[in-house]
C-alpha positions as CSV (number, residue, x, y, z in Angstrom):
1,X,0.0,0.0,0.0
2,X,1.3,3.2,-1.1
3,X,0.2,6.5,0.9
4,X,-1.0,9.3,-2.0
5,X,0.6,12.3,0.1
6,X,-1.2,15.4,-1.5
7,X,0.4,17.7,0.9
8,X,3.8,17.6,-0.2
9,X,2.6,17.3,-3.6
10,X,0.8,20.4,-3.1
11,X,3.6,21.8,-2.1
12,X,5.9,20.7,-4.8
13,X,3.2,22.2,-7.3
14,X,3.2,25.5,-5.7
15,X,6.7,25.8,-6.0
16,X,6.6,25.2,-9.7
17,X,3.9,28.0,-10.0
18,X,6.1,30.0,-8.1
19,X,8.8,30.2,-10.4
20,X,6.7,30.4,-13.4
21,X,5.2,33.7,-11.6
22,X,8.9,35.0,-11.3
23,X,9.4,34.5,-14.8
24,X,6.5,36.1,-16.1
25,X,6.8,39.0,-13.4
26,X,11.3,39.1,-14.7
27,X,9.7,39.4,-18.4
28,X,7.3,42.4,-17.9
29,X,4.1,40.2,-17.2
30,X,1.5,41.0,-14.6
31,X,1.4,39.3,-11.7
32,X,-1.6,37.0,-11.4
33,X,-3.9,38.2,-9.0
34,X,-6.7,36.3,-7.0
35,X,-9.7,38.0,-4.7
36,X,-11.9,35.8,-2.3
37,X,-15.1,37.1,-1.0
38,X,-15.9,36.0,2.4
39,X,-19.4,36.2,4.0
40,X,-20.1,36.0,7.6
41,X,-17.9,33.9,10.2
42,X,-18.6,30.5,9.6
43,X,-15.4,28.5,11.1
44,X,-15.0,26.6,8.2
45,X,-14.8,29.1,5.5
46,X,-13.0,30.9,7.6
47,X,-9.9,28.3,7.5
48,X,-10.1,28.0,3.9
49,X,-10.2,31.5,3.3
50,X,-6.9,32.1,5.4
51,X,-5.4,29.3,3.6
52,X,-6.2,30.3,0.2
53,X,-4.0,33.7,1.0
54,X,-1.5,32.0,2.1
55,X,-1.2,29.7,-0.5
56,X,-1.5,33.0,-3.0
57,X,2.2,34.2,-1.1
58,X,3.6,31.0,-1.4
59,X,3.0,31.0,-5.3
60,X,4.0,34.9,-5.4
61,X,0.5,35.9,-6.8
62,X,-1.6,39.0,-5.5
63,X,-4.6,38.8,-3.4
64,X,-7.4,40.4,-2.1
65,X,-9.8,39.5,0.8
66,X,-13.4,41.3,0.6
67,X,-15.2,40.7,4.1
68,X,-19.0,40.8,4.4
69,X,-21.2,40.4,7.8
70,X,-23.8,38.0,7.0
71,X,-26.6,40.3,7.2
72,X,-25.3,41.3,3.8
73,X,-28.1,41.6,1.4
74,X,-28.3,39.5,-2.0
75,X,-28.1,43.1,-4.4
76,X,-24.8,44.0,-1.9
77,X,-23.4,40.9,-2.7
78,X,-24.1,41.0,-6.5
79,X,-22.4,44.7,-7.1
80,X,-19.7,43.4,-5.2
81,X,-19.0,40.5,-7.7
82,X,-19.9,42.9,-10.9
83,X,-17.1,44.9,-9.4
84,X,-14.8,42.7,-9.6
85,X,-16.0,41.6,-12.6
86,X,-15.2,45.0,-14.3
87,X,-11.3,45.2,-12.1
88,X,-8.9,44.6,-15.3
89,X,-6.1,43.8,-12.2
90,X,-7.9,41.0,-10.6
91,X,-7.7,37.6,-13.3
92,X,-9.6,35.7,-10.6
93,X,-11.9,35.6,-8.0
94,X,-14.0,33.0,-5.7
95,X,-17.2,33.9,-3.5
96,X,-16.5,31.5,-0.9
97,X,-19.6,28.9,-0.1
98,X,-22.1,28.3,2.2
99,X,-23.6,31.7,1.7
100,X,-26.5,33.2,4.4
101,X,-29.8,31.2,3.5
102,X,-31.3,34.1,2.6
103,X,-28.8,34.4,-0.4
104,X,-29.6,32.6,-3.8
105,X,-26.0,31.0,-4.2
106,X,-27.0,29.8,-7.6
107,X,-27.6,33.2,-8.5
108,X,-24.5,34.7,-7.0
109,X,-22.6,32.4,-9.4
110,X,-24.6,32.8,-12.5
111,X,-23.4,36.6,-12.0
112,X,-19.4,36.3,-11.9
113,X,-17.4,36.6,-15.3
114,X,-16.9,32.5,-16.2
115,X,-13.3,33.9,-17.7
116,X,-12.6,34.9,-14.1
117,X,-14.8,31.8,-12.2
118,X,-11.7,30.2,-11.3
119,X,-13.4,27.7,-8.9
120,X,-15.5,26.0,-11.8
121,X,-18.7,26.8,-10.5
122,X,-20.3,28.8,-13.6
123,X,-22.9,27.0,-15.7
124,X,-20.2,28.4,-19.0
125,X,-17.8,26.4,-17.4
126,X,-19.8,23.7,-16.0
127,X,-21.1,22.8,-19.6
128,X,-17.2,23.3,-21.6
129,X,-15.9,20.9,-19.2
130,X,-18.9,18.3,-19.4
131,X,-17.6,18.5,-23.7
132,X,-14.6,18.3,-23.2
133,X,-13.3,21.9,-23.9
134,X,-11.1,24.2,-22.2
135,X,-12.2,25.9,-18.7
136,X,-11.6,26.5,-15.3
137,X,-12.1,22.9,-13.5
138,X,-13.5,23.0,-10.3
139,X,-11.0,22.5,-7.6
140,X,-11.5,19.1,-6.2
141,X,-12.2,17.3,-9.0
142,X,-8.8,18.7,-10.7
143,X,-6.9,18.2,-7.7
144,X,-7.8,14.7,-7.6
145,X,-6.9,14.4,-10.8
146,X,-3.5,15.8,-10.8
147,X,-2.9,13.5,-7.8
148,X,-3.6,10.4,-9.9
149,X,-1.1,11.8,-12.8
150,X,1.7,12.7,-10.3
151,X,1.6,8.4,-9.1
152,X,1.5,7.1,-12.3
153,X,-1.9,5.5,-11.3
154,X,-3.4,3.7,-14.4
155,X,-7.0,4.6,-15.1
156,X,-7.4,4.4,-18.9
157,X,-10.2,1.6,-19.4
158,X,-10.5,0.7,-15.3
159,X,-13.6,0.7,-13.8
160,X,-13.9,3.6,-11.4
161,X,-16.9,4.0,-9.1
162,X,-17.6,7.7,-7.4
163,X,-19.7,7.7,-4.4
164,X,-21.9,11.1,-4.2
165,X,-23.3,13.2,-6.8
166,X,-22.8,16.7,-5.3
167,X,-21.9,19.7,-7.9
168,X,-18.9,20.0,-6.9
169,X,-17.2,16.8,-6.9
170,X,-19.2,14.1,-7.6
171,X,-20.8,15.2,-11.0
172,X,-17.5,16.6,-12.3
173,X,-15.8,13.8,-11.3
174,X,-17.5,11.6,-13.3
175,X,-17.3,12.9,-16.1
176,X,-13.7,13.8,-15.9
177,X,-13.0,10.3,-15.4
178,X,-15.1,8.8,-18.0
179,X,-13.9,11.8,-20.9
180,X,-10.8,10.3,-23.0
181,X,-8.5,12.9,-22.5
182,X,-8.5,13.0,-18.8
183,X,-9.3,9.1,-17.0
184,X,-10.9,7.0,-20.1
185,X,-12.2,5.1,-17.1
186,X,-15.6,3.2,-17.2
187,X,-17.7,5.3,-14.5
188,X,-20.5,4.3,-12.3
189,X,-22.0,7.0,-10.1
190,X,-23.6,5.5,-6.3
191,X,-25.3,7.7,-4.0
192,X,-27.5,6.9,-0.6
193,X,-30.1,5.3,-2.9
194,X,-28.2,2.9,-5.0
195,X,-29.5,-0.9,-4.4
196,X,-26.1,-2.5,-5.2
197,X,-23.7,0.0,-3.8
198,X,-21.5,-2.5,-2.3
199,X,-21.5,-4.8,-5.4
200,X,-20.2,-2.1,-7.6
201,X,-17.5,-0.9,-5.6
202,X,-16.2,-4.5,-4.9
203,X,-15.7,-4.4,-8.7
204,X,-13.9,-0.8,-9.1
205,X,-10.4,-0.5,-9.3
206,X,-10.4,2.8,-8.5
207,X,-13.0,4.7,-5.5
208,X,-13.3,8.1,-5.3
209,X,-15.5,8.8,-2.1
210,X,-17.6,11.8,-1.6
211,X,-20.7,11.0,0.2
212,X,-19.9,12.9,3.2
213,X,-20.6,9.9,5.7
214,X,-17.5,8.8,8.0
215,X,-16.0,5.9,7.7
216,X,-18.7,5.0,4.9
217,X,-16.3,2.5,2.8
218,X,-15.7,-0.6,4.5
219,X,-13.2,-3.2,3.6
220,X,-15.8,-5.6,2.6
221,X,-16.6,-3.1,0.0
222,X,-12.6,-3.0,-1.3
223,X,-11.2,-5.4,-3.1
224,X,-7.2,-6.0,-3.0
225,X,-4.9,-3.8,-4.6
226,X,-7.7,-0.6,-5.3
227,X,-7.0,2.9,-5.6
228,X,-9.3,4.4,-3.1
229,X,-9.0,8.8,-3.1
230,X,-11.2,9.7,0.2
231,X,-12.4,13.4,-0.7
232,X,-14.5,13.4,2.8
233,X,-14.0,15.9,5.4
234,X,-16.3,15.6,8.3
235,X,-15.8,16.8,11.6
236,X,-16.0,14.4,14.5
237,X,-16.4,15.2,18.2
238,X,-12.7,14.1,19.7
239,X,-11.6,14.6,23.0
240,X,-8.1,14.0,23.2
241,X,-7.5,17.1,20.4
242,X,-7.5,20.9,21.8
243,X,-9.7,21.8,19.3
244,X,-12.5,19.0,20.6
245,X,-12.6,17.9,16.6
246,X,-11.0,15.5,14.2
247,X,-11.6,15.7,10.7
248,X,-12.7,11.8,9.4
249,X,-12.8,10.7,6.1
250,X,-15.5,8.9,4.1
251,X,-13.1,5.8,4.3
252,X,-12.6,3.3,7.7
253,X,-8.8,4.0,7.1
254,X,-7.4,1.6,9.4
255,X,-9.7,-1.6,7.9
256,X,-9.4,-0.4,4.5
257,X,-5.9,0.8,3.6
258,X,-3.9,-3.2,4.1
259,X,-5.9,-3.9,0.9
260,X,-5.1,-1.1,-1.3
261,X,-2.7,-0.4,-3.7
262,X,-2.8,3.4,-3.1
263,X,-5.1,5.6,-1.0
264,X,-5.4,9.1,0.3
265,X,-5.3,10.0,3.9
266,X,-7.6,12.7,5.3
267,X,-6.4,14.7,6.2
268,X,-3.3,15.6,4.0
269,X,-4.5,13.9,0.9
270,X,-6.9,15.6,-1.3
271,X,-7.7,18.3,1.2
272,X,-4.1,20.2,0.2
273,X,-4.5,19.9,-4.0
274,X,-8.0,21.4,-3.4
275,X,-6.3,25.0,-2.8
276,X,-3.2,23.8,-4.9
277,X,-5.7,23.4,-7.9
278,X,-7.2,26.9,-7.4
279,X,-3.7,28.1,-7.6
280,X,-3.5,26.5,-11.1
281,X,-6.9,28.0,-12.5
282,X,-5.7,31.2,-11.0
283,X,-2.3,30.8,-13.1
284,X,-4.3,29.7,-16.0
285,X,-6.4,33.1,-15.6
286,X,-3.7,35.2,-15.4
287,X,-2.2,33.7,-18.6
288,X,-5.3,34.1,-20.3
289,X,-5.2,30.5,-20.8
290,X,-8.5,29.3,-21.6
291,X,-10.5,33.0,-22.6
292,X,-9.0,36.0,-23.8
């Protein structure tokens, strides 16, 4: 069994961004500039937020943080995001989610520039990846990818099994995995309600979990020598950690990594490339990679 380490992958990737940024900043370029938009104080976002800046230092980019109270109303938040928009210096920007519920999120995406949705949320780029065409890949899904490039996994023609169908991952997941030029893999989406959940993932060679149920996968539900990329992240009362939590994947670690050939920890496995991949669509923006 063979530990996918995404935080030191991570890493190594930022570093590489880094010195592109120094070379296009040496040759005259601008310097690729991200903003996040941040509503309220919700823990969670809060973390990601923080990280997200400091992942935009370690990869020499700009950034900007934009802080609303959640009593912020929906037309507040919507002049915010045709601002930036309309800001020739920013390439990139993310309204971080859950919004207030009092907030259409759907609609707050719908209204940021797809040439500078560099978390992949956008119906534009929603639909140009679903064909196959150039566009800003939302972060998990990309990272995950990238992770299986960087080991060498195989996944042309295997049969890969992904366990949720949120927007975010599990969708674009699949049908990154099943498109040619990314995992030519034979896909079957499970959620809650599939019958024969077990059944199909004893047959995949590769899992991707993200269900958001700890310790969902079982090792009766692996058989030997899977790839199994846990992309849960649920927090679980512990007592022995100052911070009373531990986050817990979607995968009973202990049972189900002796049987794997590679699998990702949580956390430190896809967790890391989430923010490393936003880095990358950031770059991309800046470069004017995939719009002009």
């Amino acid at each position: 069994m063979q530990l996918i380490d995404g935080k030191a992958t991570a890493a190594k990737i930022k570093e590489e961004i880094a010195e592109e940024v120094a070379r296009i900043v040496a040759g005259g370029g601008k310097r690729p500039h991200l903003a996040a938009v941040l509503v309220g104080h919700d823990g969670g976002s809060e973390t990601y937020v923080k990280n997200k800046v400091i992942a935009c230092e370690a990869c020499g980019f700009k950034s900007t943080l934009i802080r609303f109270e959640d009593t912020v109303t929906e037309g507040e938040l919507l002049a915010c995001v045709e601002q930036l928009n309309s800001d020739k210096d920013v390439d990139g920007f993310i309204v971080q989610l859950p919004l207030p519920r009092h907030i259409n999120e759907q609609r707050i995406i719908e209204a940021i520039d797809y040439r500078k949705d560099v978390d992949g949320f956008h119906p534009i780029n929603v639909g140009r990846m679903a064909i196959g065409l150039p566009c800003f890949i939302s972060a998990t899904p990309l990272g995950i990818l990238t992770l299986l490039r960087r080991y060498g996994i195989e996944t042309s023609g295997k049969k890969c099994v992904i366990l949720g169908r949120s927007n975010i991952v599990g969708k674009p997941m699949a049908q990154l995995m099943m498109q040619k030029q990314y995992g030519d893999a034979t896909v079957t989406v499970c959620h809650s309600h599939s019958k024969t959940l077990k059944e199909e993932c004893r047959e995949a060679d590769i899992i991707i979990a993200a269900i958001g149920r700890p310790d969902f996968v079982t090792a009766d539900m692996v058989k030997d020598g899977a790839v199994i990329v846990d992309v849960g992240t649920t927090r679980v009362p512990d007592s022995t950690r100052k911070n009373g939590f531990r986050l817990n994947g979607d995968v009973k670690f202990s049972e189900v990594a002796p049987k794997c050939s590679f699998i990702t920890p949580v956390p430190g496995g896809v967790g890391p490339m989430t923010i490393c991949s936003l880095m990358k669509n950031t770059l991309a923006a800046g470069k004017k990679e995939y719009y002009e």
